[in-house]
C-alpha positions as CSV (number, residue, x, y, z in Angstrom):
1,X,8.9,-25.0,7.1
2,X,10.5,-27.3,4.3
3,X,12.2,-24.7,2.2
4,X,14.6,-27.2,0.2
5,X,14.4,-26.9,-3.4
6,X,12.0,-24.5,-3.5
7,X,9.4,-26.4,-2.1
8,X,6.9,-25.1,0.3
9,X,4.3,-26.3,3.2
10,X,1.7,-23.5,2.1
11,X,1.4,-20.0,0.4
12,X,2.3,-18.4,3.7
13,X,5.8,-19.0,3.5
14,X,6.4,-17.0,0.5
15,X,5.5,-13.8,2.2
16,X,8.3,-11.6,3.1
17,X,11.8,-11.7,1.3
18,X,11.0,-9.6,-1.7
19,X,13.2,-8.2,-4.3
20,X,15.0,-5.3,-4.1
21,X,14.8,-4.0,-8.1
22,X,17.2,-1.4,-9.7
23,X,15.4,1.2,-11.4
24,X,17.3,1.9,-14.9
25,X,15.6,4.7,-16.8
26,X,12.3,6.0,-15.0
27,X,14.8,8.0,-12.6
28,X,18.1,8.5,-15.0
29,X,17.5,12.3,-15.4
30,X,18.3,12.7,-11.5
31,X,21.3,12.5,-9.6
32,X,21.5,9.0,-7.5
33,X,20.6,5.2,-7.1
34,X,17.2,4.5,-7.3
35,X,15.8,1.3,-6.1
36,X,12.1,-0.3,-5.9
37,X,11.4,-2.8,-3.1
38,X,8.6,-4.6,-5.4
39,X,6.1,-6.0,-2.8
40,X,3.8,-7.8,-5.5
41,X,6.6,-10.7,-5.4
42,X,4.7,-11.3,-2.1
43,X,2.1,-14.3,-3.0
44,X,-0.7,-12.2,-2.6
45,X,0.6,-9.6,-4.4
46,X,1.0,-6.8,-2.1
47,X,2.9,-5.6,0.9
48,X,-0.1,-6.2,3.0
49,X,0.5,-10.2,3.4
50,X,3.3,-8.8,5.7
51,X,0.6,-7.4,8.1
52,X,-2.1,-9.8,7.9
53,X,0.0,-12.9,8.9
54,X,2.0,-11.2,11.1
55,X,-1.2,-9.5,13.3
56,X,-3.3,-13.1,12.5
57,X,-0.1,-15.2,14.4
58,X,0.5,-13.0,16.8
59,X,-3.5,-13.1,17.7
60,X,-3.0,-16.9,17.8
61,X,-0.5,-16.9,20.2
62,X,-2.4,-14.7,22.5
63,X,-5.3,-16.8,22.4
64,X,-7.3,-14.1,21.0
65,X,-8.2,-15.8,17.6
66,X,-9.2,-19.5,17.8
67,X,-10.1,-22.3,15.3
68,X,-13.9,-21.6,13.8
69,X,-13.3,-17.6,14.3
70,X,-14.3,-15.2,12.1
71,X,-11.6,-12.2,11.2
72,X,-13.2,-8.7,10.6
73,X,-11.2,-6.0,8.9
74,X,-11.1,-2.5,7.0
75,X,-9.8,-2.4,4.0
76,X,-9.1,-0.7,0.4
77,X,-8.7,-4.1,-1.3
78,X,-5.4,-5.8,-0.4
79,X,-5.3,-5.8,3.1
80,X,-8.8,-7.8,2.8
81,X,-7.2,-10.0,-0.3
82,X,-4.0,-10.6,2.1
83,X,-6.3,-11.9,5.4
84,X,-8.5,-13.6,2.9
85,X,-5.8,-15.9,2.2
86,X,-4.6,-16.1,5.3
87,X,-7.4,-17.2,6.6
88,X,-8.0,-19.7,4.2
89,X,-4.5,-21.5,4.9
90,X,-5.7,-21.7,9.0
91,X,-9.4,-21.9,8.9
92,X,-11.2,-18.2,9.7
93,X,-14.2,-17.4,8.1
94,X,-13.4,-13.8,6.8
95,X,-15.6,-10.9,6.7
96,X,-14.3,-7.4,4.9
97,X,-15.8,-3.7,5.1
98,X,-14.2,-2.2,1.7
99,X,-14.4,1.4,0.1
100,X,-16.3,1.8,-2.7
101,X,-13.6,3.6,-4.0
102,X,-11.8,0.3,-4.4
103,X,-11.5,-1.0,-8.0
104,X,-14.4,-3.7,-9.1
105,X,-11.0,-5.6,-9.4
106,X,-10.2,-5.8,-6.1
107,X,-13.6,-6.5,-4.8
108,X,-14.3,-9.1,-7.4
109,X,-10.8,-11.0,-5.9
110,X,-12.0,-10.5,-2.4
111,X,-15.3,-12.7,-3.2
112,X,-13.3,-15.4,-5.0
113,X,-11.0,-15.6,-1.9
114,X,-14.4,-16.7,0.1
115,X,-14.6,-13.6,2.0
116,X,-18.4,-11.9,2.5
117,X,-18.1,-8.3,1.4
118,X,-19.2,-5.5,2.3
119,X,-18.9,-2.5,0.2
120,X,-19.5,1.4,1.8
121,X,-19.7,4.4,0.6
122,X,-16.1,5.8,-0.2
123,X,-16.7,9.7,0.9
124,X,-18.8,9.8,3.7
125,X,-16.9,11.2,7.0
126,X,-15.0,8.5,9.0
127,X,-18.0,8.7,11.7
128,X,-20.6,7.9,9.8
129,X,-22.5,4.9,10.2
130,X,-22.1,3.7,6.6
131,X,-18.6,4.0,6.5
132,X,-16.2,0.9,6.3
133,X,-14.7,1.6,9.6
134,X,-18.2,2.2,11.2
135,X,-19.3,-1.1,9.3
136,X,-16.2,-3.0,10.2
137,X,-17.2,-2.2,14.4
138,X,-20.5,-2.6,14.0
139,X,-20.0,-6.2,12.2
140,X,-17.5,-7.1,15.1
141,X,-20.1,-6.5,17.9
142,X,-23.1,-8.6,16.4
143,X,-20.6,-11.7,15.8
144,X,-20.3,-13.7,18.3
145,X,-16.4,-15.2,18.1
146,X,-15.1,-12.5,15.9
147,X,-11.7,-10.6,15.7
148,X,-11.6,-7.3,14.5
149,X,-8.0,-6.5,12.8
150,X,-8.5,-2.9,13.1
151,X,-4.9,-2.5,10.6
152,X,-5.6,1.4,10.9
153,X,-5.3,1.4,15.2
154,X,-3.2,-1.7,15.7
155,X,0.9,-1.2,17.0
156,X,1.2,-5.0,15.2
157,X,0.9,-3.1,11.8
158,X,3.6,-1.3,12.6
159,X,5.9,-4.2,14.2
160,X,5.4,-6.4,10.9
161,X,6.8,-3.9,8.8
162,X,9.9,-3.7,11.9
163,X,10.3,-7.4,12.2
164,X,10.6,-7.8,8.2
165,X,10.8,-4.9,5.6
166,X,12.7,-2.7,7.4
167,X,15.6,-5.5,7.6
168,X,14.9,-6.6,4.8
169,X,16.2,-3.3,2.9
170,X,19.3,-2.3,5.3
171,X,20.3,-5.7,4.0
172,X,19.8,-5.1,0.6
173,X,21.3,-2.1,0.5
174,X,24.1,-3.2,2.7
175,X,23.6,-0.3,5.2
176,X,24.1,2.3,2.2
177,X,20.4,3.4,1.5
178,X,20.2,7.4,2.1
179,X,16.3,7.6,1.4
180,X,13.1,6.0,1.7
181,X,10.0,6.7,-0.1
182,X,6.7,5.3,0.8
183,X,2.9,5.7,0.4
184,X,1.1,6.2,3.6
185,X,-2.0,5.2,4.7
186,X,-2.7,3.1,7.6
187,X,1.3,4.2,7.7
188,X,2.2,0.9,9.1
189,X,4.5,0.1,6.1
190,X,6.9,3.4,6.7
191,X,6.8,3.8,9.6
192,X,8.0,0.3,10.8
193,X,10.4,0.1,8.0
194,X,11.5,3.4,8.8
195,X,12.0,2.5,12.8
196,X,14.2,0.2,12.0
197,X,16.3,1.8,9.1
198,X,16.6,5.0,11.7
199,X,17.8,2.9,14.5
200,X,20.3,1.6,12.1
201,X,21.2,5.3,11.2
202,X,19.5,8.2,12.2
203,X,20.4,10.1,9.2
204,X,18.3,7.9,6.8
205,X,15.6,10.3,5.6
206,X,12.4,9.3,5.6
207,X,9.8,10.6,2.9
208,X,6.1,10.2,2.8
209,X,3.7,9.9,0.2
210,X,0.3,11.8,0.5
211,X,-2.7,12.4,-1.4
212,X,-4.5,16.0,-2.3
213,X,-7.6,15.6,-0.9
214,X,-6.1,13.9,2.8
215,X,-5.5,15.8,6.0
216,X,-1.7,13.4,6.4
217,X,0.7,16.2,5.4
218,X,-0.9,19.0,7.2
219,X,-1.4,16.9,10.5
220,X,2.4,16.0,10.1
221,X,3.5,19.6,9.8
222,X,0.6,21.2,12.5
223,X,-0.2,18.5,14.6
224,X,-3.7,19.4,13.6
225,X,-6.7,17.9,11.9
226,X,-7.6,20.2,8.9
227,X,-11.4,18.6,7.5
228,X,-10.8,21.6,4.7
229,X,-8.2,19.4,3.8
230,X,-10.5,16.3,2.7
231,X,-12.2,16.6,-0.5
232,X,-12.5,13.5,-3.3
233,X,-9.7,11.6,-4.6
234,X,-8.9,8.7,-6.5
235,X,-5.9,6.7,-5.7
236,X,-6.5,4.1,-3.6
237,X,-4.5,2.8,-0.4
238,X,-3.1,5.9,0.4
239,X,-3.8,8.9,2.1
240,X,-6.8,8.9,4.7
241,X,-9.6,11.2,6.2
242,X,-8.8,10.3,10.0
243,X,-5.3,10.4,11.6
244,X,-4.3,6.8,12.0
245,X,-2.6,5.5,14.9
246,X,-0.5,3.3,13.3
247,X,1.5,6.2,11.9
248,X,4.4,7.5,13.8
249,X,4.5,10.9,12.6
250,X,7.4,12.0,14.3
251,X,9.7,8.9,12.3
252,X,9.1,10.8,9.2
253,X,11.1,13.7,7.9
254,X,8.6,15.1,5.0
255,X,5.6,14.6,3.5
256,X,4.9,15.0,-0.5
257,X,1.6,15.3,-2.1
258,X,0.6,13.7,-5.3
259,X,-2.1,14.4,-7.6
260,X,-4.6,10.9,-9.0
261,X,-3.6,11.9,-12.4
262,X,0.0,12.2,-12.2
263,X,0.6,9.4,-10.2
264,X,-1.6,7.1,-13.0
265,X,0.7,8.2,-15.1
266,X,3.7,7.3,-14.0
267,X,2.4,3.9,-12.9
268,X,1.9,3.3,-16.8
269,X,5.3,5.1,-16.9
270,X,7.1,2.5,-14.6
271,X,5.7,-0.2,-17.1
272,X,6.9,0.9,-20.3
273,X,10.2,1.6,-18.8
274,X,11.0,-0.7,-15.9
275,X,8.8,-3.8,-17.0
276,X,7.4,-3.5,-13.8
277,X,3.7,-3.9,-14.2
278,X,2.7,-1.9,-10.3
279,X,-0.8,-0.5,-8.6
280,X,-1.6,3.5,-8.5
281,X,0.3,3.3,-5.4
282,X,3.2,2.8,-7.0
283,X,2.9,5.1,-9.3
284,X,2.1,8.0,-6.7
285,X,5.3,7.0,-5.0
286,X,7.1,7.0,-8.0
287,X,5.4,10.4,-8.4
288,X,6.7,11.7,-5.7
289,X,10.6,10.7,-6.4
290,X,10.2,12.8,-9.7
291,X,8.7,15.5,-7.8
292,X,12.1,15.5,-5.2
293,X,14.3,15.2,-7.9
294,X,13.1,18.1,-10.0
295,X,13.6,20.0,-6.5
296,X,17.5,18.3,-6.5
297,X,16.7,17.0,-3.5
298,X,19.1,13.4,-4.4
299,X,23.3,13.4,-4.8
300,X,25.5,11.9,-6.7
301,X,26.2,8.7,-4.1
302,X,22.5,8.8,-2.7
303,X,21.0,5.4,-2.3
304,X,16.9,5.9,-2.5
305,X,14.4,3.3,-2.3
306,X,11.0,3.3,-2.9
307,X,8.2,1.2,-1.7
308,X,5.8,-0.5,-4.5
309,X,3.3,-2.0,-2.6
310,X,1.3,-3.8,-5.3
311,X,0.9,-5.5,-8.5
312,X,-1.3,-3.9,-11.7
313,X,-3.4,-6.5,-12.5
314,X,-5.3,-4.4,-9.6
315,X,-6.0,-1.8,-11.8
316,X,-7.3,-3.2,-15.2
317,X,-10.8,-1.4,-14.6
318,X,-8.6,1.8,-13.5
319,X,-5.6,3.2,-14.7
320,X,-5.2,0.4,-16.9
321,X,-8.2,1.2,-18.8
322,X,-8.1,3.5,-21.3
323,X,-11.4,4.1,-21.1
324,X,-11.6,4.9,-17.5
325,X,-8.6,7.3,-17.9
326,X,-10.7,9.2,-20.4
327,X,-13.5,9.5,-17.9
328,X,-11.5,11.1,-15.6
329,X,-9.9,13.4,-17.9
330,X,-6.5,12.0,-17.5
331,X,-5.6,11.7,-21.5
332,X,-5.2,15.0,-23.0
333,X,-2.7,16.1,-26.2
334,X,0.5,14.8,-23.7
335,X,-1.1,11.6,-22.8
336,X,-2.9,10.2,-25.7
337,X,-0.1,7.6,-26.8
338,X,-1.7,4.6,-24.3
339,X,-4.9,4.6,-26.8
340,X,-3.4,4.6,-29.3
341,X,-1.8,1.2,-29.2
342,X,-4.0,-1.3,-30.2
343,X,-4.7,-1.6,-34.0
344,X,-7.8,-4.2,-35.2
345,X,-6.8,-6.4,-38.4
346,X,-10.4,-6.8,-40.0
């Protein structure tokens, strides 16, 4: 890797290294140092270029993946965008089973990556033959020479986020942070960060992010899967309707729950204040941080850091969209101010 002036072989070797942002107002009301590990700086804009080149190299060495292959995967959007590219820089065809809960957006980048698409119905149970993980195994077994990433199942998820995020921040912080916050989904982003920041100190507290509407809180208090727990919801790339293994549970101190239209919110909120133009994601985790500091869960000398895992240019048809915000209900007498900013000169 010629790194030299800021010269590069490929787009590969930008992933990883990613800033580690003060946040100066958005948080100001609550006691302690908040901080946003900002994942779009990753070239594919998300945290998921972490997984998808680490679980595609590590495939490679095993002999598992070889040159002419085609790579199979699950995904919401930005795991698919992040093996996309990945797959364009060594030479896999790429094939992707995505939600249709994902943003046109997202699907639209998937198909200008090269990828063939496949898009299933978003709320249909996780056995179901028409949903993207039944898709994703049935695609695997009718091609011949085909991987299946499985990002949901796979103990690589989980190492990636280990071997680089979770340094990356005790580094950043210089040993000092006190919290982290992070969305969970597949959970391999906290809780392979959060391996590693524990094993640096066990006293690091660990805080997940959840959705209403996802049986990931309950299963981490019970142990048990609550279906009465799954209903509808809109923010994609986090929560889930199965319990994946790639989330160590028993890492992670506390779960928080988030509502879609709060967390769109503050993900317009982390714009206007922070210049930090982030994915729903963000916003929920954000969300969430609020939600704990109203509680005065933060001190004075608390270090916290928080996990955005994409970029907004995600969301344009979504909570970017004035329009689509209305739909949903989300702008009432509070939140009107976003559609109200655009004036036309005739």
């Amino acid at each position: 890797m010629k790194h030299r002036n800021q010269v590069f072989d490929n787009v590969l070797d930008l992933v990883g290294k990613t800033p580690l942002i003060k946040l100066n107002k958005i948080a100001s009301e609550f006691e302690g140092n908040f901080f946003a590990k900002v994942e779009s700086f990753n070239p594919g804009n998300s945290s998921k270029d972490r997984i998808a080149l680490y679980i595609i190299e590590q495939a490679e060495k095993k002999g598992i993946l070889k040159p002419g292959d085609t790579i199979i995967e699950t995904t919401s959007g930005n795991t698919g965008f992040s093996i996309a590219m990945v797959s364009i820089i060594k030479g896999y065809e790429c094939v992707l089973a995505v939600s249709s809960k994902s943003s046109a957006d997202k699907i639209d980048m998937l198909k200008t990556m090269g990828a063939k698409v496949y898009v299933c119905p978003a709320h249909v149970s996780a056995d179901d033959p028409r949903s993207y993980y039944q898709v994703a195994k049935r695609l695997h077994e009718e091609m011949k020479g085909s991987v299946y990433i499985n990002q949901y199942f796979n103990q690589l998820n989980i190492d990636a986020h280990y071997n680089s995020t979770g340094p990356e921040i005790w580094k950043q912080t210089e040993g000092k942070i006190t919290h982290l916050v992070a969305c969970s989904g597949t959970g391999g982003t906290i809780s392979g960060t959060a391996k590693y920041l524990k094993e640096q100190n066990p006293d690091v507290k660990i805080i997940g992010v959840d959705a209403f509407g996802s049986v990931i809180k309950k299963y981490h208090e019970t142990r048990e899967f609550d279906e009465k727990e799954i209903y509808p919801y809109r923010i994609e790339g986090l929560g889930k309707n199965l319990i994946p293994s790639a989330t160590d549970f028993d890492i992670i101190d506390e779960f928080v729950k988030v509502t879609d239209e709060d967390s769109a919110h503050t993900a317009r909120m982390i714009a206007k204040e922070e210049g930090l133009f982030v994915g729903y994601t963000s916003g929920a985790a954000m969300q969430a941080i609020k939600q704990l500091g109203e509680q005065g869960t933060f001190k004075k000398d608390d270090t916290v850091v928080v996990i955005f895992p994409d970029h907004g240019s995600r969301y344009m048809s979504k909570i970017y969209s004035d329009k689509w915000m209305n739909e949903q209900g989300f702008f009432d007498s509070v939140n009107v101010e976003a559609a109200q900013n655009i004036e036309y000169i005739k």
